[in-house]
KOLKE-765360 format. One record per residue (C-alpha): x, y, z; residue in one letter. Coordinates in steps of 0.25 Angstrom, whole numbers, padded with zeros to 4 digits, always signed. Each point is the difference from the previous one (the first is absolute). Example, Ala and Ser with C-alpha at 12.3 -4.5 7.8 and 13.67 -1.06 7.14 Angstrom:
<recs>
+0049-0018+0031A +0006+0014-0002S 
</recs>
This chain:
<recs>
+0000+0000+0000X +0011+0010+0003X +0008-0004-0012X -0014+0004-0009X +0000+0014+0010X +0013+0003-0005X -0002-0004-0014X -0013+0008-0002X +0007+0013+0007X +0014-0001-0008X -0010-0001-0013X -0009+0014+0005X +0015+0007+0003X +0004-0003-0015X -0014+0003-0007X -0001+0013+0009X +0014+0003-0004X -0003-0003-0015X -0013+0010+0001X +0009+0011+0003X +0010-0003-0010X +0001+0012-0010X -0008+0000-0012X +0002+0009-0012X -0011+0004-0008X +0008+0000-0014X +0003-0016+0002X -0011-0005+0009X -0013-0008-0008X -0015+0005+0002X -0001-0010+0011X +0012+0003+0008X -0005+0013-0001X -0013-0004+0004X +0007-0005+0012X +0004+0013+0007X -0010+0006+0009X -0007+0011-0006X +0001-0006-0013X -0013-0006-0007X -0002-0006-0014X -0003+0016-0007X +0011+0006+0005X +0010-0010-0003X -0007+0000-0014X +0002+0014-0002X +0016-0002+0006X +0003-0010-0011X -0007+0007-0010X +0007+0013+0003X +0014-0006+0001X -0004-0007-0014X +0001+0013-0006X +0013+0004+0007X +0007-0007+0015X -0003+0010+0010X +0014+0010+0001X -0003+0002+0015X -0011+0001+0010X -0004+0015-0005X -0003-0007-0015X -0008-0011+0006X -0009+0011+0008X -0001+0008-0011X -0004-0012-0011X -0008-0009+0008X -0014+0004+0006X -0003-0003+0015X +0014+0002+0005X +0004+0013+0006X +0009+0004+0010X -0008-0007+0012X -0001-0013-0007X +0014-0001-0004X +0004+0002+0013X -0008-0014+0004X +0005-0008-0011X +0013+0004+0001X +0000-0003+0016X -0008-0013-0005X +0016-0003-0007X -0006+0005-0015X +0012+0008-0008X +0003+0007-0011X +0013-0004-0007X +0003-0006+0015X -0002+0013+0005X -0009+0003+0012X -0011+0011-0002X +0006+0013+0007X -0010+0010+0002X +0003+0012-0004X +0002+0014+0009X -0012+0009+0000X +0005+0013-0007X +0002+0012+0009X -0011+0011-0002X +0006+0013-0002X +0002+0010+0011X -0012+0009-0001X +0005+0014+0006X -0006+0004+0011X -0013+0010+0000X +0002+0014+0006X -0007+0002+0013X -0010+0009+0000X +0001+0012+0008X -0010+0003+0010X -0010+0013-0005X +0001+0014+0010X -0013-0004+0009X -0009+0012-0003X -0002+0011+0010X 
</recs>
């Protein structure tokens, strides 16, 4: 009984550790696409369709070509082990809104007499 114990966690060690592993979407199938979380049969459609056409240059192309992956997403799939020429998603900094100049106080009126 102990030996089967063992056995049955050694074997959910290496399957969890094979789930992690890496996947890049310009190599994997439809179905090892399928297999990463958040991914479903019409988006990994429109990823093979889309890299078809071209292989995705970076994570930035893939976002901008493929409809129903954005920044959000892109951050799951990436942490889910997805990349893009073996690159992980990097989300790119917000851009620093310029300084707007400050308004000039208003100076209080003479009270009236």
């Amino acid at each position: 009984m102990n030996l089967l114990r063992t056995f049955v966690a050694g074997l959910l060690a290496t399957l969890s550790i094979a789930a992690a592993a890496a996947v890049d979407v310009n190599k994997a199938s439809q179905a090892e696409l399928q297999a990463m979380p958040g991914i479903g049969e019409a988006l990994s459609t429109r990823i093979v369709q889309e890299r078809n056409k071209a292989p995705f240059k970076h994570w930035g192309d893939m976002i901008e070509r493929v409809r129903g992956v954005g920044p959000a997403s892109a951050v799951k799939l990436s942490s889910a082990g997805l990349t893009v020429g073996q690159a992980s998603y990097t989300p790119v900094a917000a851009k620093a809104e310029p300084a707007q100049p400050a308004k000039p106080a208003r100076s209080a009126a003479p009270a009236a007499k």
